[in-house]
DRENDO-1510 file (C-alpha; in Angstrom, 1 decimal, always signed):
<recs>
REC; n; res; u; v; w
REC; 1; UNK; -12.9; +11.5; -19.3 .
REC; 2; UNK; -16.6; +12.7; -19.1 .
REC; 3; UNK; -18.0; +14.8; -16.3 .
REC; 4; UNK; -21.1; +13.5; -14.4 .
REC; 5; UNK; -22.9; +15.7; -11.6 .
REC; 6; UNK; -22.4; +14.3; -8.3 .
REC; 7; UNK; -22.1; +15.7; -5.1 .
REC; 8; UNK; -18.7; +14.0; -4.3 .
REC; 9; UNK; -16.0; +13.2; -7.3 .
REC; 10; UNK; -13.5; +10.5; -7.2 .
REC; 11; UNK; -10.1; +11.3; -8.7 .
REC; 12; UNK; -9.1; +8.3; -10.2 .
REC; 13; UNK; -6.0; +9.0; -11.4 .
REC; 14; UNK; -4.3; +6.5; -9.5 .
REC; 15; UNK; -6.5; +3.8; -9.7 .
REC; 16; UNK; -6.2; +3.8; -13.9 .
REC; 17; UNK; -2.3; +2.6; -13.8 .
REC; 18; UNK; -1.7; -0.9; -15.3 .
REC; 19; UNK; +0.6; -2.1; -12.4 .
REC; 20; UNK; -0.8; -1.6; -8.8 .
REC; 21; UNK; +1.2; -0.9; -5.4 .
REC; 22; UNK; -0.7; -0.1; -2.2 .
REC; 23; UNK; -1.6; +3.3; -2.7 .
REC; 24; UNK; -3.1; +2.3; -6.6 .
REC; 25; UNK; -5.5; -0.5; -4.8 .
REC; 26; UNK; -6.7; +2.0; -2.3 .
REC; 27; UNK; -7.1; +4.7; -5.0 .
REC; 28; UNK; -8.9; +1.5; -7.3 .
REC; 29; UNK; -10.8; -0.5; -4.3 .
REC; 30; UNK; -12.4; +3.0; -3.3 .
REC; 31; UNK; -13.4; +3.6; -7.1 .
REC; 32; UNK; -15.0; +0.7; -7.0 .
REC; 33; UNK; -16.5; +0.7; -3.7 .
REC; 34; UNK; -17.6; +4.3; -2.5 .
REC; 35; UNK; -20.2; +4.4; -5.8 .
REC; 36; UNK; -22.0; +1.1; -5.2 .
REC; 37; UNK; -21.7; +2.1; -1.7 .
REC; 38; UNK; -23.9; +5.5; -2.0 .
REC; 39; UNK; -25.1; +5.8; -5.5 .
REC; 40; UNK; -25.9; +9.3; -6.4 .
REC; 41; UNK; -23.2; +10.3; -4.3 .
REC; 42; UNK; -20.2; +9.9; -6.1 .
REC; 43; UNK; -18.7; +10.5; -9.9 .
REC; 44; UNK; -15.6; +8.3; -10.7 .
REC; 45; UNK; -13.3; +10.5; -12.9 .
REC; 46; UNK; -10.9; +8.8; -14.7 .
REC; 47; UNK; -8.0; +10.1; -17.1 .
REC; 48; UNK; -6.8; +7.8; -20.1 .
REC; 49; UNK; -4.3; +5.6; -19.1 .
REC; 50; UNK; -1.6; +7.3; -20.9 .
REC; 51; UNK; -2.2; +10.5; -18.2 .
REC; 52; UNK; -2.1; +8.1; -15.2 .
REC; 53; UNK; +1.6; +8.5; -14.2 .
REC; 54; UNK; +4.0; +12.0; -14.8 .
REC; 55; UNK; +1.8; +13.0; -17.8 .
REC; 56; UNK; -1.0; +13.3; -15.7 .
REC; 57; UNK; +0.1; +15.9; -13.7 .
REC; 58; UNK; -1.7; +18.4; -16.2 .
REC; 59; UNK; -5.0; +16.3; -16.2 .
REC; 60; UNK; -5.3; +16.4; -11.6 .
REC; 61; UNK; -4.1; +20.1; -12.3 .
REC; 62; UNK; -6.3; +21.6; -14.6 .
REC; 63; UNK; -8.8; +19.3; -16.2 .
REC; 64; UNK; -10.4; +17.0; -13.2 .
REC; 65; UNK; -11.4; +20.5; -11.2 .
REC; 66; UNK; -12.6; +21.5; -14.5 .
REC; 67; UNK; -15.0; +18.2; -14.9 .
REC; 68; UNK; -15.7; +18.0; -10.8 .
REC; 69; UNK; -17.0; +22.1; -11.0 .
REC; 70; UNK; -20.1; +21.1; -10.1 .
REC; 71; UNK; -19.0; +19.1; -7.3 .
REC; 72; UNK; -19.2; +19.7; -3.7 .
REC; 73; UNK; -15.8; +17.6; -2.8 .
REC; 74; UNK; -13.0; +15.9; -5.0 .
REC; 75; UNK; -11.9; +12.7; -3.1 .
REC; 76; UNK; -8.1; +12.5; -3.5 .
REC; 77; UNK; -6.8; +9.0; -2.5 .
REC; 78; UNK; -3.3; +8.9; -3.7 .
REC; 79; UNK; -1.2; +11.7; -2.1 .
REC; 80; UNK; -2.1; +14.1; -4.4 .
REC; 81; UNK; -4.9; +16.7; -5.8 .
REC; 82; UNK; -5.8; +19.9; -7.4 .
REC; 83; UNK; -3.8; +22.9; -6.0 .
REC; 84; UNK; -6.2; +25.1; -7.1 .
REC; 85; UNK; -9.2; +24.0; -5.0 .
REC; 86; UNK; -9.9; +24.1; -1.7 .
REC; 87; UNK; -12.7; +21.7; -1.8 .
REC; 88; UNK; -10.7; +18.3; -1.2 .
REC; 89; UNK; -10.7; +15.5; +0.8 .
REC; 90; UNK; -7.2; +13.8; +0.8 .
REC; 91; UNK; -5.8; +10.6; +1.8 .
REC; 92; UNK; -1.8; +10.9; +2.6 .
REC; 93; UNK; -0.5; +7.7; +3.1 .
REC; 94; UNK; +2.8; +8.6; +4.2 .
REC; 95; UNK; +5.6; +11.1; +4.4 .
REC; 96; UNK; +8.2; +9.0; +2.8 .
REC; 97; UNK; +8.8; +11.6; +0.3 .
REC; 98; UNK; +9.3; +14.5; +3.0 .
REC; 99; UNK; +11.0; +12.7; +5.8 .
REC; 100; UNK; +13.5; +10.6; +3.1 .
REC; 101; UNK; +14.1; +12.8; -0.1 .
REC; 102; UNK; +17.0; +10.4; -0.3 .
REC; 103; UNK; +14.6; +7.6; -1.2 .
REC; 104; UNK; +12.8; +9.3; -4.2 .
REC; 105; UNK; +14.2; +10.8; -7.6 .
REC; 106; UNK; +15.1; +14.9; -7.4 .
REC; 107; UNK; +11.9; +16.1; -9.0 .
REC; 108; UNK; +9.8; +14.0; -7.1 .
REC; 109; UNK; +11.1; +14.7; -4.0 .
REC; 110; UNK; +11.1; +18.6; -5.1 .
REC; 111; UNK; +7.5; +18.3; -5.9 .
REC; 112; UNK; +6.1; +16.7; -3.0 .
REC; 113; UNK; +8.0; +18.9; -0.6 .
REC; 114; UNK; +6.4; +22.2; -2.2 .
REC; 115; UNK; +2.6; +20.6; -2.9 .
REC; 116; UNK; +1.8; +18.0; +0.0 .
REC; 117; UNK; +2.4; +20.7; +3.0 .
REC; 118; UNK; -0.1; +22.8; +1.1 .
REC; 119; UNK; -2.4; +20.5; -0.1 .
REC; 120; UNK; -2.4; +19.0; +3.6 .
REC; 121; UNK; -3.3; +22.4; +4.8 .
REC; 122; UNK; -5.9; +23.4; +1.9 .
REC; 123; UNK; -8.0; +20.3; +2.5 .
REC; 124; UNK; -10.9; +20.0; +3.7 .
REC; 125; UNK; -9.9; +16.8; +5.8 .
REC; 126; UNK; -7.4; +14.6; +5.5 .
REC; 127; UNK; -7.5; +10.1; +5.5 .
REC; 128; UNK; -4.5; +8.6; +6.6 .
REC; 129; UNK; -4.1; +4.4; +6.9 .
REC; 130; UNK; -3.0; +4.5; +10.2 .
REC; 131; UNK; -1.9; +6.0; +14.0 .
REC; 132; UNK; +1.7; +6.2; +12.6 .
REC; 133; UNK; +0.8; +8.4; +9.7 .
REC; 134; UNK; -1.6; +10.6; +11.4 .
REC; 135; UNK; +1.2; +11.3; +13.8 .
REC; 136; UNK; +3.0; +12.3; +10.9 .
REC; 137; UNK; +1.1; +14.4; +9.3 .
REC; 138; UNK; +0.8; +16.0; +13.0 .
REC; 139; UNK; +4.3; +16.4; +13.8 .
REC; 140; UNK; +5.7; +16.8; +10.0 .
REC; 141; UNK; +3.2; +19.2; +8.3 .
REC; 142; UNK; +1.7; +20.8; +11.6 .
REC; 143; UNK; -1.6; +19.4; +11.0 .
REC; 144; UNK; -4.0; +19.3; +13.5 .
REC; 145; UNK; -4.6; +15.7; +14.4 .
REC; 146; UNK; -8.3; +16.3; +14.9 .
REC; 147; UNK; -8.3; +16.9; +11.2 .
REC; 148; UNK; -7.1; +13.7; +10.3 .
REC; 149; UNK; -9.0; +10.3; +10.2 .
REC; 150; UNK; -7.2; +7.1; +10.4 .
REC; 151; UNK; -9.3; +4.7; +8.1 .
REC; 152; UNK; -7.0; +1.5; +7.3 .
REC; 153; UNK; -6.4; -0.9; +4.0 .
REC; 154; UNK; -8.6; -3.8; +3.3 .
REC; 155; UNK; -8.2; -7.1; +2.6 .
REC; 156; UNK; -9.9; -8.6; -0.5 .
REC; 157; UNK; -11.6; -12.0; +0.1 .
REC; 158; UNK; -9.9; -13.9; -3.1 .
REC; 159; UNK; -6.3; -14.0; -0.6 .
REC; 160; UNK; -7.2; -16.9; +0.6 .
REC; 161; UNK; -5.2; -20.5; +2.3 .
REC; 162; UNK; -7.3; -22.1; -0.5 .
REC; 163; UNK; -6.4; -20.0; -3.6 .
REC; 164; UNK; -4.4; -22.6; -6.2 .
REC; 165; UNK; -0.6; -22.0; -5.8 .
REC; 166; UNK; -0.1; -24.5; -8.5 .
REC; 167; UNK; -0.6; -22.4; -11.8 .
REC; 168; UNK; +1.6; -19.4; -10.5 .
REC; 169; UNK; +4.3; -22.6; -9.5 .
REC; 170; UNK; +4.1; -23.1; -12.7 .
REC; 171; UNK; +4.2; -20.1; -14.5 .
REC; 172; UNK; +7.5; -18.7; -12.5 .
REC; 173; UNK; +9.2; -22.1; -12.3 .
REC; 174; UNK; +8.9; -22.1; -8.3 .
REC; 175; UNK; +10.1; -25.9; -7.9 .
REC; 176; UNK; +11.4; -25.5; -4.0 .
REC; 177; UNK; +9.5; -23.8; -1.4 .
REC; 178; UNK; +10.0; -19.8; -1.0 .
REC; 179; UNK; +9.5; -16.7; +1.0 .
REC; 180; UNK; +8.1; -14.1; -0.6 .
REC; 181; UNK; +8.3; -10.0; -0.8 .
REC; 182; UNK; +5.7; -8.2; -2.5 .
REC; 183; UNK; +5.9; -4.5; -3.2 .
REC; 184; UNK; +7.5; -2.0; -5.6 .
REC; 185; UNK; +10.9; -2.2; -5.8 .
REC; 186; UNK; +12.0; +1.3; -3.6 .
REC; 187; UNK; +14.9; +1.7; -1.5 .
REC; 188; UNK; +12.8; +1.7; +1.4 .
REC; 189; UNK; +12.2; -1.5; +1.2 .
REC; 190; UNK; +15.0; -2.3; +2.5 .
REC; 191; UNK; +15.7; -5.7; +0.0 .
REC; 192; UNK; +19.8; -5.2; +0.2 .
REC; 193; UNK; +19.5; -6.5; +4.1 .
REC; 194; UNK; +18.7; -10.1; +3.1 .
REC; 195; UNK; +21.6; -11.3; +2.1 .
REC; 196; UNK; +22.5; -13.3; +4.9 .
REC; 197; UNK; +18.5; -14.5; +4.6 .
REC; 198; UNK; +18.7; -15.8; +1.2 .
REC; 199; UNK; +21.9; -17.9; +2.0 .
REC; 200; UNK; +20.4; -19.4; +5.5 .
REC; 201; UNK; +17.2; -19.8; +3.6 .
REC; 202; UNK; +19.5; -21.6; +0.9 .
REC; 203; UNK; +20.9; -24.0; +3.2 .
REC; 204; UNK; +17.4; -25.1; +4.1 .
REC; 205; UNK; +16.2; -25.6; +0.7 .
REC; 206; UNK; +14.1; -22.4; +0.5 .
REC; 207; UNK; +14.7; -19.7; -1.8 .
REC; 208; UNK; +14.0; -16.1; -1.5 .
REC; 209; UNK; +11.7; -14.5; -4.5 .
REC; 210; UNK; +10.1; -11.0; -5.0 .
REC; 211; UNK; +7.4; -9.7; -7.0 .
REC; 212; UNK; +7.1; -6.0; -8.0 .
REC; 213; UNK; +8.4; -3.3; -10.4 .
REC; 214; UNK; +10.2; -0.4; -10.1 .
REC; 215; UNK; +8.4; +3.5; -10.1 .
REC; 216; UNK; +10.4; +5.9; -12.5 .
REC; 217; UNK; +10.0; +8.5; -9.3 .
REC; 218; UNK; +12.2; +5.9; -7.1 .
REC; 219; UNK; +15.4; +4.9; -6.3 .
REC; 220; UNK; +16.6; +1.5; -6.1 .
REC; 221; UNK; +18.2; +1.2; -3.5 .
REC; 222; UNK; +21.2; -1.9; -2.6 .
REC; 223; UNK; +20.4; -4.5; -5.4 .
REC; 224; UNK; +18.3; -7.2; -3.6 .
REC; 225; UNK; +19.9; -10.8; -2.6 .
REC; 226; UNK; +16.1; -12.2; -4.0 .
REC; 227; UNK; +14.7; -13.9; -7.3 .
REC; 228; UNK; +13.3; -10.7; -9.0 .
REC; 229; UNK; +9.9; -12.3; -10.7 .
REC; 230; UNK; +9.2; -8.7; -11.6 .
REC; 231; UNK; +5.3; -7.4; -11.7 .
REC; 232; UNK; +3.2; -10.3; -11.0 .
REC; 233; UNK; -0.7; -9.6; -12.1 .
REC; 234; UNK; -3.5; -9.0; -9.7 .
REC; 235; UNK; -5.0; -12.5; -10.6 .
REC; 236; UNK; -1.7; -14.3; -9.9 .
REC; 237; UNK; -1.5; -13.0; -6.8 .
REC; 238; UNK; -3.5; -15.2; -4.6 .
REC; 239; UNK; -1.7; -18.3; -5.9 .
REC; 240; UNK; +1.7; -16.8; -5.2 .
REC; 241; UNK; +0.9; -16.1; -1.8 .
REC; 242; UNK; -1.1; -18.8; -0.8 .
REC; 243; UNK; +1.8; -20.7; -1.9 .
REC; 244; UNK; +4.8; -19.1; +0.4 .
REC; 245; UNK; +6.3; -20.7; +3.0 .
REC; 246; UNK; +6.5; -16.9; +4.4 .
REC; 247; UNK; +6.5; -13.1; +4.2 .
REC; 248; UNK; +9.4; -10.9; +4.3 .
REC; 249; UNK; +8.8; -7.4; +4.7 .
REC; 250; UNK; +12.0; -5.8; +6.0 .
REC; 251; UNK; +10.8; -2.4; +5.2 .
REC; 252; UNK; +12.6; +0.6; +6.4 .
REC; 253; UNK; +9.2; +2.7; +6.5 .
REC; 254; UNK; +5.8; +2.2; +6.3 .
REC; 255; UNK; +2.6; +4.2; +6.4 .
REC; 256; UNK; +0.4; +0.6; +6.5 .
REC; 257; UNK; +1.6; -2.7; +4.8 .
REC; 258; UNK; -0.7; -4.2; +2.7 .
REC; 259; UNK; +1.0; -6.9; +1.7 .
REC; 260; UNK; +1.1; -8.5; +5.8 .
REC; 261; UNK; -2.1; -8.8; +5.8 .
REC; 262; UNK; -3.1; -9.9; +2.7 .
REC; 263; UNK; -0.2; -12.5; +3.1 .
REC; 264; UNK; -1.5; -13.5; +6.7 .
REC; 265; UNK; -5.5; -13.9; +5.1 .
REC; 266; UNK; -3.5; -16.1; +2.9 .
REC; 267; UNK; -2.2; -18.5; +5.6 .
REC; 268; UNK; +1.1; -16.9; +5.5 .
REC; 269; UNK; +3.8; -16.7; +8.5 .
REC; 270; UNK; +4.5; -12.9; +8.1 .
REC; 271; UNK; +8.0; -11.6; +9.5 .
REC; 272; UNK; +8.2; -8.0; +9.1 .
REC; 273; UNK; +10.2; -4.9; +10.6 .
REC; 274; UNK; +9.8; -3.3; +13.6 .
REC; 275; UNK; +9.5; +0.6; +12.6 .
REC; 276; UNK; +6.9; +2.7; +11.2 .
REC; 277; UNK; +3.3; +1.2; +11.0 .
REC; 278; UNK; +4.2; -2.2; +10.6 .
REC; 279; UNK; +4.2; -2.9; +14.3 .
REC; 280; UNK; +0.6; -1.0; +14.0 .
REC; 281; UNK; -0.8; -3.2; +11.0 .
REC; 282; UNK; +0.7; -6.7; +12.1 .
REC; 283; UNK; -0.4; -6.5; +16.2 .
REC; 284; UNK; +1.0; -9.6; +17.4 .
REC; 285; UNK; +0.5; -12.0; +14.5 .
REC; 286; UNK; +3.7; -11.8; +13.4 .
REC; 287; UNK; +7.7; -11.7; +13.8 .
REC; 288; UNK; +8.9; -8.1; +14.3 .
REC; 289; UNK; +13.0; -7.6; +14.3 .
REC; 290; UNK; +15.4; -5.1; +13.6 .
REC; 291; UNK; +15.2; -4.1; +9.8 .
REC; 292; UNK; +18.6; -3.3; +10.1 .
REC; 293; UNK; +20.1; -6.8; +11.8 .
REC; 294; UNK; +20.6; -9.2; +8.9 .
REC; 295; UNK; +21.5; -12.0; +11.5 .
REC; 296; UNK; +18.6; -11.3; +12.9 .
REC; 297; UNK; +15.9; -10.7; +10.2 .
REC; 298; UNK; +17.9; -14.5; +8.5 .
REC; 299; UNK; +17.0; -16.4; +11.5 .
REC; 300; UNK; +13.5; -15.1; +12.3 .
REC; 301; UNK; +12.7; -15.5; +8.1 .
REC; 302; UNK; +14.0; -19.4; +8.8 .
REC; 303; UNK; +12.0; -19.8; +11.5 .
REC; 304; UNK; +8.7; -18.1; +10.4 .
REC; 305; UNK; +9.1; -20.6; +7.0 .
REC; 306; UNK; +10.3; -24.1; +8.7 .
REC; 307; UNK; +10.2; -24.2; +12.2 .
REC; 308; UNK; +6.5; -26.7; +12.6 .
REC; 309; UNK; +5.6; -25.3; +16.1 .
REC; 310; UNK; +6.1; -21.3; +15.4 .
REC; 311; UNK; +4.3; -21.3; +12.3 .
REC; 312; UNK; +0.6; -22.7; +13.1 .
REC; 313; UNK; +0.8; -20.4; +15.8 .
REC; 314; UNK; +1.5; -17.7; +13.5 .
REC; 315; UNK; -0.6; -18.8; +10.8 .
REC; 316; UNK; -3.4; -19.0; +13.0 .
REC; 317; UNK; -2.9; -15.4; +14.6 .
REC; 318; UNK; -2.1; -13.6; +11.3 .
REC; 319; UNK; -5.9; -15.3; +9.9 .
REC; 320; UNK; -7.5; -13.6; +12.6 .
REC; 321; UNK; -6.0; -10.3; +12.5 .
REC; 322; UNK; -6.6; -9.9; +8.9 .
REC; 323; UNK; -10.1; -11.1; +9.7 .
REC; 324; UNK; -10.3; -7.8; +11.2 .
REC; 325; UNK; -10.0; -5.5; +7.7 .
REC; 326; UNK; -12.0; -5.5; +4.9 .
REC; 327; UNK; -12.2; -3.1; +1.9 .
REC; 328; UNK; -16.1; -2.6; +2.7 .
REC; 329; UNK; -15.1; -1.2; +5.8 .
REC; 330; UNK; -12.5; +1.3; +4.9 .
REC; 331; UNK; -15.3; +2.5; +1.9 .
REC; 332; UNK; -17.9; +2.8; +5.2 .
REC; 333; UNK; -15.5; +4.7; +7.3 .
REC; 334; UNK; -14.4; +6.7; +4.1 .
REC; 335; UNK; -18.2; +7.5; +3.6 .
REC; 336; UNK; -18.7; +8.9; +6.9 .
REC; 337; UNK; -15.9; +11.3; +6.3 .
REC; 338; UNK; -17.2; +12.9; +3.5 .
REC; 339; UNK; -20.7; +12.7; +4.7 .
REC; 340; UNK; -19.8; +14.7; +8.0 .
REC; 341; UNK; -17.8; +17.0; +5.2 .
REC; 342; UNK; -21.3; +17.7; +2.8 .
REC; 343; UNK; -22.8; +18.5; +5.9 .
REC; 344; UNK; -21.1; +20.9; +7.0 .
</recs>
């Protein structure tokens, strides 16, 4: 890591992790984005690879305030940053960790109960993807919500109806049609209720298919009735969505949902659970049920992936709400946030 002088570092911790979830594409598209944004403005600080996960606890700890002293503000987009500093913006995607300890391993679960309510209070101001979270952060932490600016996800442009399914087909043997998950693979997400999916989804010819990897800070969960394909790489992704008859995302809590949208720019039917955010993200381009009805979540998964008048409709509705986020946008509306901070 070298240190450049810049009013405004970027701790890029997350975004140097081989395999991406939601909050290591915020934490990379922002990287990426917020520099060629404002040049001059901002220093990207990234760790070797090797200190990107648990081993880079020491490097957020000690070395990036170190390399960022000459910094106004360190931008923290992945639930963490320096304890020792009181000059940080953070972005808190969720409270997952807090509000389910159940969900996470012990020491995670220890860690982000004794740094995030301090860190929430210590920082300058606070990001959050959406109303759900910054209500959150309000009610769990006892943040003031005026402190806390909702600035959602993006969707990149390459998620596309036209992206080439054919090569990922290929590559994962995907012979009948399928419905898709996409996500890591966390108890939250809720994959144990789709048992009764996967068989009713059977008896159509469809199969059920997931791709995403485990987090060594996670648990499990209920083993998931679905065809694991494991991590799928970012330049597969397209294809494999593009190429689903739907999206399943039964999760039991979440602070945004990246994957409904980027499956609905895709020309995806999107069926998804009614709790946390998703309602928020999705609007009304998609099925909403009960995460916890299997009956329920099996017949609105058939219908969203064979039924030929439900799905233009949705199809059409999902293009246009994902129409609505872009990655450029949530690097504007971060921007402004830590322009109003330098100016003050």
């Amino acid at each position: 890591m070298t240190r450049r002088d810049a009013p405004v570092a970027i701790d890029a911790r997350a975004a140097a992790r081989a395999e991406l979830g939601g909050v290591e594409r915020v934490a990379r598209e922002m990287a990426a984005r917020l520099p060629r944004l404002r040049p001059g403005r901002y220093a990207v600080l990234r760790p070797p690879r090797a200190l990107s996960h648990r081993a880079g606890h020491l490097w957020e700890q000690a070395l990036l305030p170190l390399a960022a002293r000459r910094s106004r503000a360190i931008y923290c987009p992945a639930n963490a940053a320096p304890l020792v500093t009181k000059r940080i913006v953070l972005v808190v995607h969720d409270l997952a960790a807090l509000r389910h300890p159940e969900w996470y391993s012990a020491q995670f679960a220890t860690y982000y109960r004794y740094a995030l309510p301090r860190l929430a209070r210590r920082a300058l101001r606070l990001i959050t993807p959406s109303e759900f979270s910054r209500g959150e952060l309000a009610n769990g932490l006892g943040i003031d919500p005026r402190r806390v600016t909702v600035v959602p996800g993006g969707v990149d442009a390459r998620f596309s109806p036209a992206a080439d399914a054919a090569p990922v087909r290929r590559t994962y043997g995907l012979e009948r049609p399928y419905v898709l998950l996409v996500g890591t693979r966390l108890a939250r997400k809720n994959l144990g209720a789709l048992a009764e999916a996967r068989r009713r989804l059977g008896d159509l010819g469809v199969d059920l298919v997931s791709a995403g990897s485990g987090r060594h800070w996670s648990r499990h969960g209920e083993a998931a009735a679905v065809r694991a394909l494991g991590y799928v790489p970012e330049d597969r992704l397209p294809g494999l969505y593009a190429g689903a008859a739907a999206l399943a995302m039964p999760s039991l809590y979440e602070g945004f949902g990246l994957p409904v949208l980027e499956a609905m720019a895709s020309g995806v039917p999107v069926v998804a659970a009614n709790r946390a955010a998703l309602p928020e993200t999705c609007g009304d381009a998609a099925l909403l049920v009960d995460p916890d009805a299997e009956d329920a979540l099996a017949e609105a998964l058939a219908t969203a992936a064979t039924d030929e008048v439900v799905r233009p409709k949705l199809v059409a509705a999902g293009l246009d709400r994902a129409s609505r986020f872009s990655w450029d946008r949530a690097a504007v509306a971060t921007d402004a946030v830590i322009g109003e901070v330098l100016e003050e």
